[in-house]
N, C-alpha and C positions, 0 to 999 in steps of 0.2 A: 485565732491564729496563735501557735506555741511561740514561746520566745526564742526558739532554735532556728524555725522556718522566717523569723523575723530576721533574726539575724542573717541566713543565709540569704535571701533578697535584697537586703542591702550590700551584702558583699557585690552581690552580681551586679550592681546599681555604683559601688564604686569600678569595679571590674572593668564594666562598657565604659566608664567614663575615661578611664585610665587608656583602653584602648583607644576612642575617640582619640585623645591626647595627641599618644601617641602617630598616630595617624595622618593625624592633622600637622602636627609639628615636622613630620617628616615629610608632604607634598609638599608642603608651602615655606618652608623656609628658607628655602634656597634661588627662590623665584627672582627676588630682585635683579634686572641686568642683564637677566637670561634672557635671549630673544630667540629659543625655540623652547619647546615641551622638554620640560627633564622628564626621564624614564624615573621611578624611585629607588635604583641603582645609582642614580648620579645624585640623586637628592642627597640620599643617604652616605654618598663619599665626602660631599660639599663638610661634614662637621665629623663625620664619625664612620667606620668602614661600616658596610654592610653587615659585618658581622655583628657587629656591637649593636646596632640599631634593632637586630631580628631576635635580637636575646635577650630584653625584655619582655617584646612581644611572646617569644617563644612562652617565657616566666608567667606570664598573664596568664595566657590561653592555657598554661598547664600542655601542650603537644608541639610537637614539627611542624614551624612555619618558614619557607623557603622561597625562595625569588628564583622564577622560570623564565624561561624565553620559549617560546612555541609558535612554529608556521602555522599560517592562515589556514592551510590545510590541516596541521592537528588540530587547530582548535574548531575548526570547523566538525572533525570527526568527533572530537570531545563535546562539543553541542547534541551532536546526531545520539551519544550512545550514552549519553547522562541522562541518571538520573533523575534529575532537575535540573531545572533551566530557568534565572531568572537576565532577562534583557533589558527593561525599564522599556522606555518608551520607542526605543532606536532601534528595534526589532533587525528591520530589512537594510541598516545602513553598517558600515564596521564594526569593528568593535569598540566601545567605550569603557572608560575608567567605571568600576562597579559593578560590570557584568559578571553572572558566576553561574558556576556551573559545579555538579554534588555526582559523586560518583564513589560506591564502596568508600564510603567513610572521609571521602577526599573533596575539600571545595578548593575549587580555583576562580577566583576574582583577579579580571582585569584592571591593572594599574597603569597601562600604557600599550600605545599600538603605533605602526605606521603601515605603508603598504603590503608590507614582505612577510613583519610578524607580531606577538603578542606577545607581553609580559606581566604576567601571571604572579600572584600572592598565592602559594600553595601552602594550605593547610587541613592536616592531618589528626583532627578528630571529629570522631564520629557524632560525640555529644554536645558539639558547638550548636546552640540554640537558634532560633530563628532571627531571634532580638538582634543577637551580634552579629549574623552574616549581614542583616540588614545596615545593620547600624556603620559596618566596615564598607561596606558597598559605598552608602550613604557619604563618606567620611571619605572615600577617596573619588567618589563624583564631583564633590565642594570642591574641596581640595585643588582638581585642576580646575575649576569654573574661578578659582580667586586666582590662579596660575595664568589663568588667561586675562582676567580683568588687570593680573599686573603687568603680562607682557602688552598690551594693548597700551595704559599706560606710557611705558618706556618709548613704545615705538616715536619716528621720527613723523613729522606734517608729512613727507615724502612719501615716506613708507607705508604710511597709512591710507595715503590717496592710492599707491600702487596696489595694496590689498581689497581696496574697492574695486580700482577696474580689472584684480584677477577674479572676484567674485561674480563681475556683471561679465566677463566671457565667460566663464565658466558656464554659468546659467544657457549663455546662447549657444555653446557649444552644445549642449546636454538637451537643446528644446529644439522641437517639430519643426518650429518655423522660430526660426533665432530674426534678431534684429542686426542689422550689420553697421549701423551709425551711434554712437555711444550717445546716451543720451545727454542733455544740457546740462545737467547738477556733474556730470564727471567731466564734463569738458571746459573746466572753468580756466579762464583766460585763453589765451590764443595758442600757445602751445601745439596742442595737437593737432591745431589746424595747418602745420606746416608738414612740409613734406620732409620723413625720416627715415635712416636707412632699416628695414628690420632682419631683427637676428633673431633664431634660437636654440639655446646650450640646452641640453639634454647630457647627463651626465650617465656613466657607463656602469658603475657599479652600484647596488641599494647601501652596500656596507663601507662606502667612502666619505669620508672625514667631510660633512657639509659647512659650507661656511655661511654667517649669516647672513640678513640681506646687507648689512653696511658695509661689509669687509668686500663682498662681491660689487657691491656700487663704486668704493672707493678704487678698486683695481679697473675699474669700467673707466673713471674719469681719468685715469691717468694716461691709459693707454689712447682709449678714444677722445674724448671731452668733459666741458662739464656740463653739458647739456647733452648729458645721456637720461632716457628714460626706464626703471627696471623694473618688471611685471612677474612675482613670482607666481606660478602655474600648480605644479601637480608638484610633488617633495622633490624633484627631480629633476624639474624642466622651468625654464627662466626664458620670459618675452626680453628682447633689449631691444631699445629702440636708440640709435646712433644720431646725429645730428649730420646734415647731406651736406656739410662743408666737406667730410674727409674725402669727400671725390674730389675735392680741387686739391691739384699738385700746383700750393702754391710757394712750393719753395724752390722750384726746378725753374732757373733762370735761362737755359734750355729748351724748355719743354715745346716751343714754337719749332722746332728744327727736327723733333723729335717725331718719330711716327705713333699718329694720335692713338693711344688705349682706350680701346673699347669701352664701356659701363661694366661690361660681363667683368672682363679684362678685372679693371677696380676693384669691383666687389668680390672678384674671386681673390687678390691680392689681400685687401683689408678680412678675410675672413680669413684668409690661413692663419695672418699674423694674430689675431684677437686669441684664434684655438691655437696657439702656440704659446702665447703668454698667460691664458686661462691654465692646459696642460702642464705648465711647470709650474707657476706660481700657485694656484689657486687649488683646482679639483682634480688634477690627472686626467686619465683617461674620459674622453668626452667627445661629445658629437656634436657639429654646429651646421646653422644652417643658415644662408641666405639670401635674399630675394631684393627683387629694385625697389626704388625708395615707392614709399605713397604717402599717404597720409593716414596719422592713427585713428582721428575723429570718426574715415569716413571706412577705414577699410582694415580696421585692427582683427575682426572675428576674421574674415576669408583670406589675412597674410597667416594668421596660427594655423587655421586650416591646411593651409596649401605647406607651409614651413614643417607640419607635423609631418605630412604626407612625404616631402622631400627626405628627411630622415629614416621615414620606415621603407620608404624605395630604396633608400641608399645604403643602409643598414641590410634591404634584404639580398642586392641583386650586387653590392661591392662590398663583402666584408673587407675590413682590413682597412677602409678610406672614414676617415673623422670628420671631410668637410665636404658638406652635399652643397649643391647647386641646382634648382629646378629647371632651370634651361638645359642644363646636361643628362636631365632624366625622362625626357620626352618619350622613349622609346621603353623605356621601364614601365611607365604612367602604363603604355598602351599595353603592351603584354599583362602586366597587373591586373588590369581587368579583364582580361580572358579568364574564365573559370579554370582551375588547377587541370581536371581530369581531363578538358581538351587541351591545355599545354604540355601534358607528360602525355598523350599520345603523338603528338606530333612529332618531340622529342625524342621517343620511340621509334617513330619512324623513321627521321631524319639516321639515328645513330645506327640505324642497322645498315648502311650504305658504306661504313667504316668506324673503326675504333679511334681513328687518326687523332680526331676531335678532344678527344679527353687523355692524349698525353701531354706531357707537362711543358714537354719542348715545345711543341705546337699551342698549346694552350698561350703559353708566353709569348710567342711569334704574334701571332692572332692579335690577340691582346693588344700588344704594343704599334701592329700595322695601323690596328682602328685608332690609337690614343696621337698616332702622328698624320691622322686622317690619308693613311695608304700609301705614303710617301714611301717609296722604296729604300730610297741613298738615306733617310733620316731615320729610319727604322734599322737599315743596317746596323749606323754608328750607336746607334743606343742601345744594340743587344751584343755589338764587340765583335763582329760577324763580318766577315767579306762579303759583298754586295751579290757576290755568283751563289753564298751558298744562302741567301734568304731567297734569291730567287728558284734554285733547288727544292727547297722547303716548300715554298707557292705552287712549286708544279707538280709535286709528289701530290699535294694537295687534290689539286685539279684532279693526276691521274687515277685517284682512289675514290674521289667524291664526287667528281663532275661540275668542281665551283670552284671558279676563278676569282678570289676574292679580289682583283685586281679590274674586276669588271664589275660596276656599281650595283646592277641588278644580283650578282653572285653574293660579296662584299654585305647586302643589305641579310640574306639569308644565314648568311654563316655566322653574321653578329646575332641576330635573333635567335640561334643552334645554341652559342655561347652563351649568354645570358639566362636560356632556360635550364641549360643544361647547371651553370652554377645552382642555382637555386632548387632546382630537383635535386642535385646532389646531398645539397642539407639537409631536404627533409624525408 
């Protein structure tokens, strides 16, 4: 071996080690405290801009190294039409930190992901060896595995119990035949053996300000108790389990004289106000949901179930409304399962009898007769309307369609006309 080739080997040998360094210094330094996944955009603000941190590296590597962001879909298309592909062991699951992909002289390495997108280490030359992609892969896989072993760490006794029982639904949601009773190691002390109220926030947009789980606990207790239970889900969606005092109004010295409220009554009360003070304070725009008390020992996997289900019913068949209720969607449930292609013929059919149906005056008449269950004189005063001309309205009805919605069997038709008709419209 000449002493030229010698030395150029060792250069390369300090080179990868300098990159490693680098690398490494930049996932993990910032870890401490942090209780979610920094992107290497934030790592890199944490001590020094982005800019400063990519131009060393740039220096090293001698080419163009830049920090992307790319949907699931480009990167999936940049999987499909690359020219290599390395995934490591995680093939068929997301994408993780160190995956890359070589394309015309270009590799892109995965530094961070969530549901929506990926961000990407892109560099731009063609003579980057195999040692280094390896070694960068390698170097930013570490990198968030001591990211996780620090946020794990920090977390609270709380937090950490809560991230095992999102782990053990999760599991049951995802399997053939799920177990529906938590088993004995997650149900330590008596706790969830009591009966609690359950909720679930689902939040509305992927690109909103997330807060972590203790800011979100701390706002739970204030509002509800201090025996709230919080179950993070999916990046997006949070189990809350409430404690079944907030159904007793015991500060209404009154409340004997007073015409009793329902359960429904309650919990629809106690849910608006929880997505009111969530909506300003915390996450904005969001969706909640919830259901009568049970208990979580026995019956935590078929309230997520049923509370997911209440969301995407409500979400699909009332835009515009943030707090579902699964007693209020019985009628949704059942149309939902009717296959699409015989719901948009029926609607089909229904609609060629008149256009009446889908203008906006009538659509709101409708609307509003069903939300004060038919009541004429209540329905008048809430659309601002003399009582002769909503009955006007009902009979022009009648005379173009043949359905007296003031007649239960008609009444039941024309709400089921409404409801598909929403949702056909969407899609």
């Amino acid at each position: 071996m000449t002493k030229k080739s010698v030395i150029i080997k060792y250069q390369k040998i300090i080179i990868i080690n300098i990159i490693f360094y680098i690398l490494w210094r930049y996932v993990t330094c910032a870890a401490k405290g942090r209780r979610k996944p920094l992107t290497l955009v934030e790592i890199g603000d944490r001590e020094m801009s982005t800019t400063d941190w990519l131009k060393p590296l740039q220096h090293i590597l001698n080419c163009p190294v830049q920090v992307v962001t790319k949907s699931m879909l480009e990167w999936s298309d940049l999987l499909r039409d690359a020219e290599a592909v390395w995934l490591g062991e995680k093939k068929d699951q997301p994408p993780t930190e160190g995956q890359r992909a070589e394309k015309n002289g270009m590799t892109w390495i995965v530094t961070a992901s969530n549901d929506y997108s990926v961000e990407l280490l892109e560099i731009n030359n063609p003579s980057l060896s195999v040692t280094e992609k390896e070694l960068i892969s390698w170097t930013l896989k570490r990198g968030r595995s001591d990211l996780t072993q620090l946020k794990a760490a920090a977390l609270s006794e709380t937090e950490r119990n809560a991230l095992k029982l999102s782990e053990w639904i999760q599991k049951q949601l995802e399997a053939d035949e799920p177990a529906y009773s938590l088993p004995d190691h997650l149900t330590v002390g008596s706790r969830l053996f009591n009966e609690m109220i359950p909720f679930l926030l689902v939040t509305e947009q992927s690109n909103t300000k997330q807060a972590v789980y203790t800011e979100l606990e701390k706002l739970l207790h204030s509002f509800l108790s201090e025996d709230v239970l919080l179950i993070p889900l999916k990046s997006q969606e949070w189990l809350i389990w409430g404690p079944l005092s907030l159904l007793r109004d015991e500060d209404s010295d009154t409340f004997d004289d007073q015409e009793e409220e329902t359960i429904e009554d309650s919990l629809a009360s106690i849910g608006s106000g929880l997505h009111e003070m969530l909506a300003s304070e915390w996450i904005g725009e969001c969706h909640l949901a919830v259901t009568h008390p049970t208990t979580p020992a026995k019956g935590i996997v078929e309230t997520t179930i049923l509370l997911r289900e209440t969301i995407n019913l409500g979400r699909k068949f009332h835009v515009g409304t943030n707090i579902h209720l699964p007693w209020m969607l019985q009628l949704e449930r059942l149309l939902n399962a009717i296959p699409e292609a015989q719901r948009s013929k029926y609607l089909e059919q229904s609609l060629k009898r008149a256009d009446l149906f889908v203008e906006s005056e009538m659509l709101s008449t409708l609307e509003t007769f069903f939300t004060l269950d038919c009541n004429v004189s209540e329905t008048a005063k809430k659309l601002y309307i003399h009582r002769n001309t909503l009955l006007y309205r009902l009979d022009k009805l009648k005379q173009e369609t043949g359905l007296d919605v003031r007649q239960f069997r008609d009444a039941v038709l024309v709400k089921i006309i409404l409801l598909l008709y929403k949702v056909t419209k969407r899609n």
